[in-house]
C-alpha positions in Angstrom: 32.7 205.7 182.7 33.1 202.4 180.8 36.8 202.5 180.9 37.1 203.9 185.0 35.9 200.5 185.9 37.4 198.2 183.0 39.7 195.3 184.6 41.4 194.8 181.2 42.2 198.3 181.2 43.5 199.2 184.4 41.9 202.3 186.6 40.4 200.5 189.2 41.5 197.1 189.0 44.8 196.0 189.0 44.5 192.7 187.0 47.2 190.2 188.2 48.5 192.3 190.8 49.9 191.4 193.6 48.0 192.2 197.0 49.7 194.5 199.5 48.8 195.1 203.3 46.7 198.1 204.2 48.5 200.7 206.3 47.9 200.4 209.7 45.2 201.9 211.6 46.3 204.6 214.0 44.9 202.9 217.2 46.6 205.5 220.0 44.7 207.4 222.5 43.0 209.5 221.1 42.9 212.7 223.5 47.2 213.6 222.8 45.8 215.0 219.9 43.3 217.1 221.2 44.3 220.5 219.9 45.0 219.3 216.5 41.7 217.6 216.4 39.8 219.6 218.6 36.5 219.2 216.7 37.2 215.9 215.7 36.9 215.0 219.3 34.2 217.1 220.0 31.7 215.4 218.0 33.2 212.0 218.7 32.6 213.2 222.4 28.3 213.4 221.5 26.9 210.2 223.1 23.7 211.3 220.5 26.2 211.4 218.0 27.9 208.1 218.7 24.6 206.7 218.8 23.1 207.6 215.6 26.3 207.4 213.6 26.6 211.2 212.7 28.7 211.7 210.1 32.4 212.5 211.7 35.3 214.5 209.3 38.7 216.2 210.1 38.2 220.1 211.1 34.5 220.3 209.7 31.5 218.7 211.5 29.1 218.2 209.0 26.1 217.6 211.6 25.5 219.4 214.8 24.1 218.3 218.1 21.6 220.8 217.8 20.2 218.6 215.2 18.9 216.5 218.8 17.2 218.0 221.7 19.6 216.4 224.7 16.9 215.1 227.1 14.8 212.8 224.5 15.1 209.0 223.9 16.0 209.2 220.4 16.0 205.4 219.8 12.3 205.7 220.6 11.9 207.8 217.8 14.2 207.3 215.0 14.6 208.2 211.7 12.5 206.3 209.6 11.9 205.7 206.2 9.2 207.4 204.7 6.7 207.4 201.6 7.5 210.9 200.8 11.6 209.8 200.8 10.4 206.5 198.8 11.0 206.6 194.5 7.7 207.0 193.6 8.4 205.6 190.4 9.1 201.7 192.7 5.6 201.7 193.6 3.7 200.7 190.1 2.5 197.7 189.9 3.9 196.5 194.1 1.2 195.4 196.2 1.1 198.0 199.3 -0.5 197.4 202.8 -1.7 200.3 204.1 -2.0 199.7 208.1 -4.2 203.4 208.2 -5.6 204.8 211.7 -8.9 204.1 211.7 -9.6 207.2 214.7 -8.7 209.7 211.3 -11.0 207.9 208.8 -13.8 206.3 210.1 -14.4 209.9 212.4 -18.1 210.1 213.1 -17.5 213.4 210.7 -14.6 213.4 208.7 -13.0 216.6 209.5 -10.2 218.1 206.7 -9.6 220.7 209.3 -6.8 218.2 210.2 -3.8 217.8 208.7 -3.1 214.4 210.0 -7.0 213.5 208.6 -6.2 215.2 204.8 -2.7 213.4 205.3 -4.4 209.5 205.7 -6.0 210.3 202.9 -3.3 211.5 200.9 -1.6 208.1 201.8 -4.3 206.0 199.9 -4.9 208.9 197.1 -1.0 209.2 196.7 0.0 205.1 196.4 -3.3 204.5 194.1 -2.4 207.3 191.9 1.1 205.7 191.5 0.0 202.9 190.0 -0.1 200.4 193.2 -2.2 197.8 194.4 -3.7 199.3 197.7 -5.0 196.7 200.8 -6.2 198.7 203.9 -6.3 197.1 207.2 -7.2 198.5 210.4 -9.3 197.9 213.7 -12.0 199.4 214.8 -14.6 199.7 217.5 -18.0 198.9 215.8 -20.0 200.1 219.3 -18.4 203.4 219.1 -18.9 203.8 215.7 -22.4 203.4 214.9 -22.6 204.3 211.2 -20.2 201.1 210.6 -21.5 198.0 212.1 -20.1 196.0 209.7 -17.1 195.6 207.2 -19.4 196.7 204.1 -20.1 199.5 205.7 -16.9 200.7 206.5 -16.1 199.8 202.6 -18.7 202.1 201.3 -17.5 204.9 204.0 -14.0 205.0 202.6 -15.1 204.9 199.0 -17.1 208.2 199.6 -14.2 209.6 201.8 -11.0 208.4 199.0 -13.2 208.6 196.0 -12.0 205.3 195.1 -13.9 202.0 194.6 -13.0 199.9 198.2 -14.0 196.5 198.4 -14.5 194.6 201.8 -12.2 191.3 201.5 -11.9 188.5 203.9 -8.9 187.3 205.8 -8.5 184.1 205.0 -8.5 185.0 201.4 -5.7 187.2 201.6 -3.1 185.1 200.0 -5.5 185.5 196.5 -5.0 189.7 197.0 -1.8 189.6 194.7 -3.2 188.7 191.9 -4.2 191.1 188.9 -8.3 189.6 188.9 -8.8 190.7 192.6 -8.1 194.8 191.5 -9.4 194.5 188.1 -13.0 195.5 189.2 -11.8 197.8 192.2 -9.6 200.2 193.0 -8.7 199.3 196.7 -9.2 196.3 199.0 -10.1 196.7 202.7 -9.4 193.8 205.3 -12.0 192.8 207.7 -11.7 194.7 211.0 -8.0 193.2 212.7 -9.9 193.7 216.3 -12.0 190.2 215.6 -8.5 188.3 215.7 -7.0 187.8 218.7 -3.9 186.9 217.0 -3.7 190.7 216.2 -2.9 191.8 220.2 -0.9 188.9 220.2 1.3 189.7 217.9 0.9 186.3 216.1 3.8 185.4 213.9 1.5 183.1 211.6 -1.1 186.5 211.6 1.5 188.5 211.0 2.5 186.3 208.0 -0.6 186.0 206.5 -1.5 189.6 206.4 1.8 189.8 204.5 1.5 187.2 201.8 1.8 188.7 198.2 2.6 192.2 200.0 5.6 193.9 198.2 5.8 197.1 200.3 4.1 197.9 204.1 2.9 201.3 204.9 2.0 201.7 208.5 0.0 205.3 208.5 -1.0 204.7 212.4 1.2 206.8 215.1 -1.8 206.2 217.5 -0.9 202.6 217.6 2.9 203.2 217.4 3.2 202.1 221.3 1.6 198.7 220.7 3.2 195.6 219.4 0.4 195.0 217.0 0.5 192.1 214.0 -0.8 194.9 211.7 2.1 197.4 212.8 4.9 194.9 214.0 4.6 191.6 212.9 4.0 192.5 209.6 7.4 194.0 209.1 9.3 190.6 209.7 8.0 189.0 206.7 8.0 192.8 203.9 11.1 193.4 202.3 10.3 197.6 202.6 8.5 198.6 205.8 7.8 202.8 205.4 6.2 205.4 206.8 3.0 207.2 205.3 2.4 210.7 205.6 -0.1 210.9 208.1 2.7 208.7 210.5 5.4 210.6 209.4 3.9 214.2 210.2 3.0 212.9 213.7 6.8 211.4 214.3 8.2 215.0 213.1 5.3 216.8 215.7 6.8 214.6 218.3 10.0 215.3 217.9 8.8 218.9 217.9 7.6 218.9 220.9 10.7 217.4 222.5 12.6 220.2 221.6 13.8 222.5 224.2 15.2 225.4 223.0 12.3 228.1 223.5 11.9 228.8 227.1 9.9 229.5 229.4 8.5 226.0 228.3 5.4 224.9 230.9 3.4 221.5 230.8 -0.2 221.8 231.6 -0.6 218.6 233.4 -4.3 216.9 233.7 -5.6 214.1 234.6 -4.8 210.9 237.5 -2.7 208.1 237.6 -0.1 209.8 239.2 2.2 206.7 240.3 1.9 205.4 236.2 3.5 208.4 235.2 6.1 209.5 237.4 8.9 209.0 235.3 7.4 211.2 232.7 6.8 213.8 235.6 10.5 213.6 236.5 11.6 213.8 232.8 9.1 217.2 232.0 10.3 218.5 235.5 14.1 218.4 233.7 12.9 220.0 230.6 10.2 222.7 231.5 10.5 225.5 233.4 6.9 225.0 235.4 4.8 222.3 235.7 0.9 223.3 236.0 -1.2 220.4 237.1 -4.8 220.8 236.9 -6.5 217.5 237.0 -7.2 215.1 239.7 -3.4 214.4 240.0 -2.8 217.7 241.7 -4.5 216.7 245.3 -1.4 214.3 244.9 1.1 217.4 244.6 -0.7 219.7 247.1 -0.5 216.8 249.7 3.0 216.0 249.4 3.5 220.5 249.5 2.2 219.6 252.9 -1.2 221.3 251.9 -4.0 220.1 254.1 -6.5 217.7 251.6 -9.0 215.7 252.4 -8.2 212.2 252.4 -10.8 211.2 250.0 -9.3 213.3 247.4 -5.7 211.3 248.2 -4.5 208.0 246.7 -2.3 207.0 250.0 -0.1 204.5 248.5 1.7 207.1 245.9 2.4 209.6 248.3 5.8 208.8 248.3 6.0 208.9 244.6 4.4 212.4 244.3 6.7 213.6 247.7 9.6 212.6 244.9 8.3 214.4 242.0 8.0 217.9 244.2 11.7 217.2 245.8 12.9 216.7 242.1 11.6 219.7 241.0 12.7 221.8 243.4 15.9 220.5 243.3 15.6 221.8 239.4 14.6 225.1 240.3 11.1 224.0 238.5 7.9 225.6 239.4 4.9 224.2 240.2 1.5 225.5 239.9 -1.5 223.9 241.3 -5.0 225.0 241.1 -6.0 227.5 244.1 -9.8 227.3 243.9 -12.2 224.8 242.6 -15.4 224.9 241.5 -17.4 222.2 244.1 -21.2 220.5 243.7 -22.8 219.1 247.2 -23.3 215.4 246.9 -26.2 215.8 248.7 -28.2 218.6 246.1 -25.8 217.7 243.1 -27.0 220.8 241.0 -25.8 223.4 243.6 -22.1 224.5 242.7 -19.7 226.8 244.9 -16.1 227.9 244.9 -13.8 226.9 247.4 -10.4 227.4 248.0 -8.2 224.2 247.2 -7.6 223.8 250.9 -10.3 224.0 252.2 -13.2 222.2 250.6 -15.8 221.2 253.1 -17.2 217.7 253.7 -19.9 216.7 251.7 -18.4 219.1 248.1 -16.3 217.6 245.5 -14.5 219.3 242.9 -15.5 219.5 239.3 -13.9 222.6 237.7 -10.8 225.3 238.0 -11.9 228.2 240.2 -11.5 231.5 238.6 -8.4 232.4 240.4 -6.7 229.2 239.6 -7.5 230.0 235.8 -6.2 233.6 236.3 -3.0 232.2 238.0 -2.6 229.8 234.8 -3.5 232.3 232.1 -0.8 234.8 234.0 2.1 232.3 233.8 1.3 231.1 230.0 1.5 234.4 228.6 5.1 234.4 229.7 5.8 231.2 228.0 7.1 230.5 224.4 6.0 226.9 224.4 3.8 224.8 225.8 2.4 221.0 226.3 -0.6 220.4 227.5 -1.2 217.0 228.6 -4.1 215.0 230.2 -7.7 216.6 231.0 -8.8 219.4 233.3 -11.3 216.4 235.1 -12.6 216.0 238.5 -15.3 214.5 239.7 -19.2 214.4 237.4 -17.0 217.3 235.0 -20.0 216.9 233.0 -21.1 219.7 235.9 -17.9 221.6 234.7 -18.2 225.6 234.0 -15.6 225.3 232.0 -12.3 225.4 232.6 -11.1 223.3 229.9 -12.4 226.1 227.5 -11.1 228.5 229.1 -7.6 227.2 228.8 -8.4 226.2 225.2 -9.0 229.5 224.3 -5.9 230.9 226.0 -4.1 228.8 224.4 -5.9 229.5 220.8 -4.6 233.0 221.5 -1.0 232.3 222.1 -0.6 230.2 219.3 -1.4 233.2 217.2 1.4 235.2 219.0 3.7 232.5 217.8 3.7 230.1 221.2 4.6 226.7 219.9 1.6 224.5 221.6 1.3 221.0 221.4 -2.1 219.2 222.8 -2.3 215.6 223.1 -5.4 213.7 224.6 -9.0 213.5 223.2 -10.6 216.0 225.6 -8.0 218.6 224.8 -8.0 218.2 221.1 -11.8 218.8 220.9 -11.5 221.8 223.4 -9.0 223.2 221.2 -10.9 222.8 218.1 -14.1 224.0 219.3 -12.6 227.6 220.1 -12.3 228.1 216.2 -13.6 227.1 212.7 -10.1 226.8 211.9 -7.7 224.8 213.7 -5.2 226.6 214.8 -1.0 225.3 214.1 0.1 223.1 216.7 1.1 219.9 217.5 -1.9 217.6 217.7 -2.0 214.3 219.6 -5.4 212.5 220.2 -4.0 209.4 221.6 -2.4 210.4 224.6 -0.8 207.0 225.4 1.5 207.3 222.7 2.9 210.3 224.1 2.7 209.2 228.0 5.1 206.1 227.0 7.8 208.3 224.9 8.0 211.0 227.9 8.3 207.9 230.2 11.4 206.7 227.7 9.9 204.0 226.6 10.5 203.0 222.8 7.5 202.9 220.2 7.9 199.7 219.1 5.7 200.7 215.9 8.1 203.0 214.8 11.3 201.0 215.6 9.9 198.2 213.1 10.1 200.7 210.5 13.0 200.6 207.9 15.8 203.3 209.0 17.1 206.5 207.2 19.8 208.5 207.9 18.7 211.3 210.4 21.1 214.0 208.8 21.4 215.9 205.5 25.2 215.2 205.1 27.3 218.2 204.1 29.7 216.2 201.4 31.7 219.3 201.0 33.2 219.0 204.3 33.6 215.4 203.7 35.3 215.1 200.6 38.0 217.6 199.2 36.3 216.3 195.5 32.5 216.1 195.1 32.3 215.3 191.5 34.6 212.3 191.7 33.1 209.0 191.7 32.3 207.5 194.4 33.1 203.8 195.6 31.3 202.1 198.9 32.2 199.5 200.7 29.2 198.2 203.2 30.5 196.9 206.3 33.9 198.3 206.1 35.1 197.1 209.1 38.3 198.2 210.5 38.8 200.3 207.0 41.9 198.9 206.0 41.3 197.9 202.2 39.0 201.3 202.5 42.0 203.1 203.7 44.6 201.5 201.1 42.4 201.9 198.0 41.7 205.9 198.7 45.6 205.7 199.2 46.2 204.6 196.1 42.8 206.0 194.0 42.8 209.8 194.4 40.4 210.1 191.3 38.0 208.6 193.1 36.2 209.0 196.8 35.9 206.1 198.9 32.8 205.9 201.7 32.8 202.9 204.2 29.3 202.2 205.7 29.5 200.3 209.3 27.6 199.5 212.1 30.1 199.1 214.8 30.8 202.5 215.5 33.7 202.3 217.6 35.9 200.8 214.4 34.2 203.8 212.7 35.6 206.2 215.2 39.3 204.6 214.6 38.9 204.6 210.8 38.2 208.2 211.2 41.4 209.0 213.3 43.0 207.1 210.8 41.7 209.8 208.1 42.6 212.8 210.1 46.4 211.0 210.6 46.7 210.3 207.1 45.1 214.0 206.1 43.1 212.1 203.4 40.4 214.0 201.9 38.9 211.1 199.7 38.3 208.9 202.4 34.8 208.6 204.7 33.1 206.4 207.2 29.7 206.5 208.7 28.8 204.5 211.6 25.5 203.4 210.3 23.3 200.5 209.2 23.7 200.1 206.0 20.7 197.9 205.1 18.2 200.2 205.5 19.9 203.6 205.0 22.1 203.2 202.3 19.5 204.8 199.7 19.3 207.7 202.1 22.9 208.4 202.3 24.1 207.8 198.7 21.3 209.1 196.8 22.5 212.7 198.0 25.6 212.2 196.8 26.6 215.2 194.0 28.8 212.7 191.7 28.3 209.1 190.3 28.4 205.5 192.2 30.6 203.7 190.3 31.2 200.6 192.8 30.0 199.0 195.8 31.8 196.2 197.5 30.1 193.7 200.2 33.2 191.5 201.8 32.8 188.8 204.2 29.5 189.8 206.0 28.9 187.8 209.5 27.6 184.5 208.0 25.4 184.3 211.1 23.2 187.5 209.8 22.9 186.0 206.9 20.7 183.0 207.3 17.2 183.4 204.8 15.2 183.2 207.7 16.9 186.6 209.3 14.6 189.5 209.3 17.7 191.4 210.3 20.1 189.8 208.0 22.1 192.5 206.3 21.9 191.6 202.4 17.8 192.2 202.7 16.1 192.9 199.0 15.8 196.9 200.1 19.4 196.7 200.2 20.0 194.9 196.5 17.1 197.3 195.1 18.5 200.0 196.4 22.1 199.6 195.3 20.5 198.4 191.7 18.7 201.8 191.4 22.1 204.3 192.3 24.8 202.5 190.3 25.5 204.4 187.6 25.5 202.7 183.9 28.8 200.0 183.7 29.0 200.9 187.6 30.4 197.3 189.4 29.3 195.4 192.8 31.6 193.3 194.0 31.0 190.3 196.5 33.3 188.3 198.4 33.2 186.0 201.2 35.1 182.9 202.7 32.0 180.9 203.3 30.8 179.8 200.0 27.3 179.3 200.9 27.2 183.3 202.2 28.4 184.1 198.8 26.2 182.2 196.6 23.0 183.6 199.0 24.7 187.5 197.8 25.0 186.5 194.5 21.7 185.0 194.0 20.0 188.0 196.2 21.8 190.5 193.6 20.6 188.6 190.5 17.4 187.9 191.8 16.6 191.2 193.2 18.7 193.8 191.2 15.8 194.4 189.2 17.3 192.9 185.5 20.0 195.5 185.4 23.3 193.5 187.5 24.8 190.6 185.5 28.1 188.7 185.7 30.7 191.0 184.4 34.5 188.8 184.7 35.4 185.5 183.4 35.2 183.1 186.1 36.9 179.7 187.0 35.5 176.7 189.0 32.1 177.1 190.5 31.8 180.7 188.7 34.2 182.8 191.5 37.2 185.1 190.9 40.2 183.4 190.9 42.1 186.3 192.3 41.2 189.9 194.2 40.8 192.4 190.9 42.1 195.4 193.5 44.9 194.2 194.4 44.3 195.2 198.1 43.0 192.8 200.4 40.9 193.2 203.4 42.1 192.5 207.0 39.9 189.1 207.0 40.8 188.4 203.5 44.4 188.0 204.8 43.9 186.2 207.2 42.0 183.6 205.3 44.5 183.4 202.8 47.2 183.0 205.5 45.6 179.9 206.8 45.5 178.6 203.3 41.5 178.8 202.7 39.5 180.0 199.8 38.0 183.4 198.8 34.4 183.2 196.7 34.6 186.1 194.8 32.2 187.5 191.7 31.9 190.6 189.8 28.3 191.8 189.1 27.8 194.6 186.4 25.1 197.4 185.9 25.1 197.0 181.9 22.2 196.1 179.5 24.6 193.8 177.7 26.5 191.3 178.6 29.1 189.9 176.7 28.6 186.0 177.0 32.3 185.2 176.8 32.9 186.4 180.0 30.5 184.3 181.6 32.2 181.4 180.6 34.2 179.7 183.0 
C-alpha cells in the first residue's frame, strides 16, 4: 500500500509528467442506443431514480424501483442518517443533544409495550453507555401532565425511567454544558421545558444557536414534531456539524415509509374524523392508492351529501361541498370504493340519555349521531376481512361520543384480529392508538402513529421539515459487483466529479485501481455514465449524490481499500464558513479521515486560493490527527505541478488563461517525514 500511492515511485502519480486532455464525453442522444443499453435507459428513465441519485451501471441495475412505492413524496421522507448507521466508537467523549419526544417519556404511565417508548429510551441508555455527554431538551405541557409541574420534576421522572442521574439545567447556562465539571456529578443534563421560549416556535436563529453551543453531535428522537419547524428540531441543525437520527425517530420514518407502500392490495383507509376541506389533497392521494376509502367520522355527512344522499343540513359544512363533490368524482373516476356508515347510533337533544338507531338518511330532527350503527360496523368488518392492508386514520367521533356504544372498539378489535392473520395495519391518531391497545395486554405489530398531524401533512405531500434537516444517507445498499468488474482493487474518489473527465482519463489509464465520482448534478452524472457504457469500462462509477453527507454511507460498504480521495475546484460560493450547506462540512473531513486506509492520500485543488486554504485547514483541523502534508511544496506551501498528470476540464481552462492552480497533498500516515514539509 505504501508504494500504490508513492509519487517518487510511480503507480499513481506520474511525477513531472506532462498533462493530457481527457477523452471526450459521449454527449449524443441517448435513445439510438436503446437496444444496446436497454437497461441503462431504463433506470435512467425512473424520475425516483433520477431524483435520489440511484446508482446507474452498464447491463446491471444495481437498485430497483421497487425499492420506492410510486405515489409517495420521497423528498418528504428521505434517507437520513441515523444513530444505529453512526460509528459508535465517534461518540466518546462528544457532547450529544438529544431533542427526545416528550409524549413517549413523560406518559402519565410509561408503557414498554411500545416499541417506539423502549426505543427513546434506548436512545439516552445507548449514547450514555458510549461514553457521551447526554443534554435532553424537549417541551412539554405542564397542565396535561400533572405529576410534572416543574423542570425538577421532570428530572427526577426520567432518572427513575433511564436509571441514570438527570439533572435539571437552565438555558441561559447552556454555553457552561461542555465542560467536564458540569457531568462529573451527573450522568445526564435536561434543559428547562423549550415551550416557555417563544423563540422555540419561532424558529429563532440566536435560540437555535444557543441550544447548540458546545454541542458536538444532534440527535433529534421526535417524529411527532417532524412537521414543525422547531429551534429544537431545525434550527439546531444549522449550527451541528452531525445532525442524526435516534432510534425511536428512525423506527417511526421506516413505519412511515411502510405504510406508503402499495404493493398488498386490497389496501382500504378507514377514514375518521372532520375537517374535510384541510385534507382533501390527502383524500385525493389515498383515493389513488387504496382500493376503498371507508369514512366513519363526522367527515362522512360531507361524502353522503355530495353522493346526493339526503342529510340534514346541520350535519353539512356548505362551503366544502364542492371540495367533497371532487373527492367522490376522483374516486370514481379511480374505480375506488367508498363506504360510508349506513346507520348511526343517535341521542335526543332534548332527553340526552335516550339513544336510537337510525338509518344514515334519515335521522329525525331533534337526534344527533354519536356512534356507528351495527350494520355500518357489519358493512366495515365485511370489507376488511378482504383486505391485506389497512390505514386507519382519524376517529370514529360524532357528536357528545362520550355517549358512544362503541364503535371505535369494535373496529379496534377487528382490526386486532387481522393483524394476527398477517394484515399489515397502520393506526395513527391518539383515539385510535388507545383503542387499539386496550383490545390486548400485548400490542399487537403494526404501524403506530399517535400524532396524527405528522401523518395528515406527508399524505398531503407536504415535506417534514424535521426530517429534511437531518444529515442524508444513501437510500440503497449498492451492489458493487455489478458496478465494478474488480471488487478488491483499491478504490479512488473524486467528490464533485463533474463532467468526469479526469475521472474518465485516470480509470483509462489505472486499471489496477476503481475510480468512483460522487456528484450532485445528476444530469452530468447521467452523461458520465453513457460515457462508461461507450467506453465498456468496468473500473469506472458515478453516483448522482450529495456527497457531504453520504459519502460515509456509500464508501464504507465498499469490499476493498480507499486509497485516495480528490476534492477539485468546488463552487467557491458553497464554500463560505458561514454556509450550513457548504460542501467541505467537518462530517465530510471526519468521515473521509476515518475510511482512508493507512498511507491512503486526499488531494485538494482549487483556483481560488482562499477556497483552498479553507480545505486544507478544514482537513488539518478536522481529520482527527491522522492527515498531514505529504509532498514537498513551493511558495505558499501548494503543488507546483498536477502529480496525475491528468487535468480536470476546469483545471484546463484555468491554465489556458494563464492563472494559478493551489494544490496540496494530505497523507493518512502517523509519521511524517519533515523534509517534505519544507518548501
Amino acid at each position: 500500500m505504501g508504494q500504490l500511492l508513492n509519487p517518487f515511485k510511480g503507480s499513481i502519480f506520474v511525477s513531472k509528467a506532462v498533462a493530457q486532455d481527457s477523452p471526450k464525453l459521449y454527449y449524443q442522444n441517448l435513445f439510438p442506443y436503446f437496444t444496446k443499453y436497454d437497461r441503462y435507459h431504463a433506470v435512467l428513465a425512473s424520475t425516483e431514480a433520477r431524483r435520489w441519485g440511484v446508482v446507474y451501471c452498464k447491463k446491471n441495475t444495481v437498485n430497483s424501483e421497487d425499492h420506492a412505492p410510486s405515489w409517495w413524496n420521497l423528498e418528504a421522507v428521505p434517507h437520513v442518517q441515523t444513530l444505529r448507521e453512526f460509528p459508535r466508537e465517534e461518540l466518546a467523549g462528544k457532547v450529544v443533544t438529544v431533542r427526545f419526544d416528550s409524549t413517549l417519556l413523560l406518559m402519565e404511565e410509561i408503557d414498554l409495550r411500545i416499541n417506539l417508548v423502549k426505543n427513546a429510551i434506548f436512545t439516552v441508555k445507548y449514547l450514555h453507555k458510549s461514553g457521551a455527554k447526554v443534554i435532553l431538551a424537549s417541551n412539554w405541557n405542564t397542565n396535561s401532565i400533572t405529576r410534572h409541574p416543574n423542570m425538577e420534576s421532570v428530572a427526577d421522572y426520567l432518572t427513575s425511567v433511564l436509571q441514570l442521574k438527570v439533572l435539571p439545567v437552565q438555558c441561559s447556562s447552556i454555553s457552561m454544558m461542555s465542560t467536564k465539571e458540569c457531568f462529573e456529578k451527573v450522568d445526564i443534563l435536561l434543559l428547562q421545558n423549550l415551550s416557555e421560549f417563544k423563540e422555540e416556535v419561532a424558529n429563532c436563529s440566536k435560540f437555535s444557536k444557543l441550544l447548540s453551543l458546545g454541542v458536538d453531535i444532534f440527535v433529534n428522537d421526535s417524529f411527532s414534531q417532524s412537521h414543525r419547524i422547531l429551534a429544537s428540531t431545525v434550527g439546531i441543525t444549522r449550527f451541528c456539524c452531525t445532525c442524526i437520527a435516534g432510534f425511536s425517530f428512525q423506527e417511526s420514518l421506516c413505519q412511515l415509509k411502510e405504510a406508503a407502500q402499495t404493493k398488498r392490495q386490497p389496501y382500504v383507509a378507514i377514514i375518521g374524523g372532520g375537517n374535510l376541506l384541510d385534507k382533501v389533497s390527502a383524500l385525493h392521494l389515498l383515493a389513488s392508492t387504496c382500493s376503498a376509502l371507508v369514512f366513519v367520522g363526522m367527515m362522512s355527512f360531507q361524502i353522503m351529501h355530495a353522493l346526493g344522499l339526503p342529510v340534514s343540513s346541520r350535519l353539512v359544512n356548505h362551503s366544502v361541498c364542492k371540495e367533497a363533490a371532487d373527492v367522490f368524482q376522483f374516486s370514481l373516476d379511480k374505480s375506488v370504493q367508498i363506504v360510508y356508515p349506513k346507520d348511526f347510533w343517535c341521542k335526543n337533544v332534548d332527553t340526552s340519555k335516550k339513544m336510537e338507531i337510525f338509518a344514515s338518511h334519515d335521522i329525525p330532527d331533534g337526534w344527533l349521531p354519536v356512534d356507528l350503527g351495527p350494520t355500518s360496523l357489519d358493512e366495515i368488518n365485511a370489507l376488511l376481512m378482504k383486505s391485506k392492508k389497512i390505514i386507519w386514520i382519524g376517529p370514529v367521533k360524532f357528536f357528545n361520543s362520550s355517549q358512544s356504544t362503541g364503535g371505535a372498539s369494535i373496529l379496534a378489535r377487528k382490526l386486532y384480529d387481522l393483524i394476527q392473520s398477517d394484515c399489515d395495519v397502520t393506526v395513527v391518531g391518539t383515539t385510535a392508538c388507545k383503542s387499539l391497545m386496550q383490545e390486548s395486554s400485548t400490542l399487537p405489530a403494526c404501524n403506530v402513529f399517535e400524532n396524527a398531524s405528522v401523518v395528515w401533512d406527508f399524505l398531503k405531500g407536504k415535506q417534514l421539515p424535521g426530517v429534511l434537516a437531518l444529515d442524508r444517507a444513501y437510500p440503497y445498499k449498492i451492489n458493487w459487483d455489478a458496478v465494478f468488474c474488480d471488487i478488491a482493487l483499491p478504490l479512488v474518489v473524486d467528490i464533485g466529479s463533474g463532467n468526469g473527465m479526469f475521472l474518465l482519463e485516470m480509470a483509462r489509464r489505472r486499471k489496477d485501481l476503481n475510480f468512483l465520482g460522487l456528484e450532485i448534478n445528476e444530469k452530468l452524472v447521467k452523461r458520465c455514465l453513457h460515457s462508461v457504457c461507450q467506453l465498456e469500462m468496468r473500473n469506472g462509477h458515478f453516483i448522482a449524490t450529495n456527497a457531504t453527507s453520504t459519502f460515509r454511507s456509500i464508501v464504507s460498504s465498499y469490499p476493498g481499500e480507499l486509497v485516495l480521495v480528490s476534492i477539485q475546484c468546488p463552487n467557491p460560493d458553497f464554500n463560505k464558513p458561514e454556509h450550513r450547506w457548504r460542501m467541505l462540512q467537518r462530517s465530510l473531513v471526519e468521515a473521509v479521515a476515518d475510511l482512508l486506509a493507512a498511507n491512503g492520500k486526499v488531494f485538494l485543488q482549487s483556483d481560488v486560493e482562499a477556497v483552498a486554504l479553507r480545505m486544507k485547514e478544514a482537513f488539518l483541523l478536522y481529520g482527527k490527527g491522522k492527515l498531514s502534508v505529504f509532498q514537498d511544496q513551493v511558495g505558499e506551501g501548494w503543488l507546483s505541478e498536477n502529480p496525475f498528470g491528468v487535468r480536470s476540464d476546469w483545471e484546463r481552462h484555468v491554465l489556458d488563461r494563464g492563472d494559478p492552480m493551489f494544490r496540496i497533498m494530505l497523507s493518512n500516515s502517523t509519521t511524517v517525514n519533515e523534509a517534505h514539509l519544507e518548501p
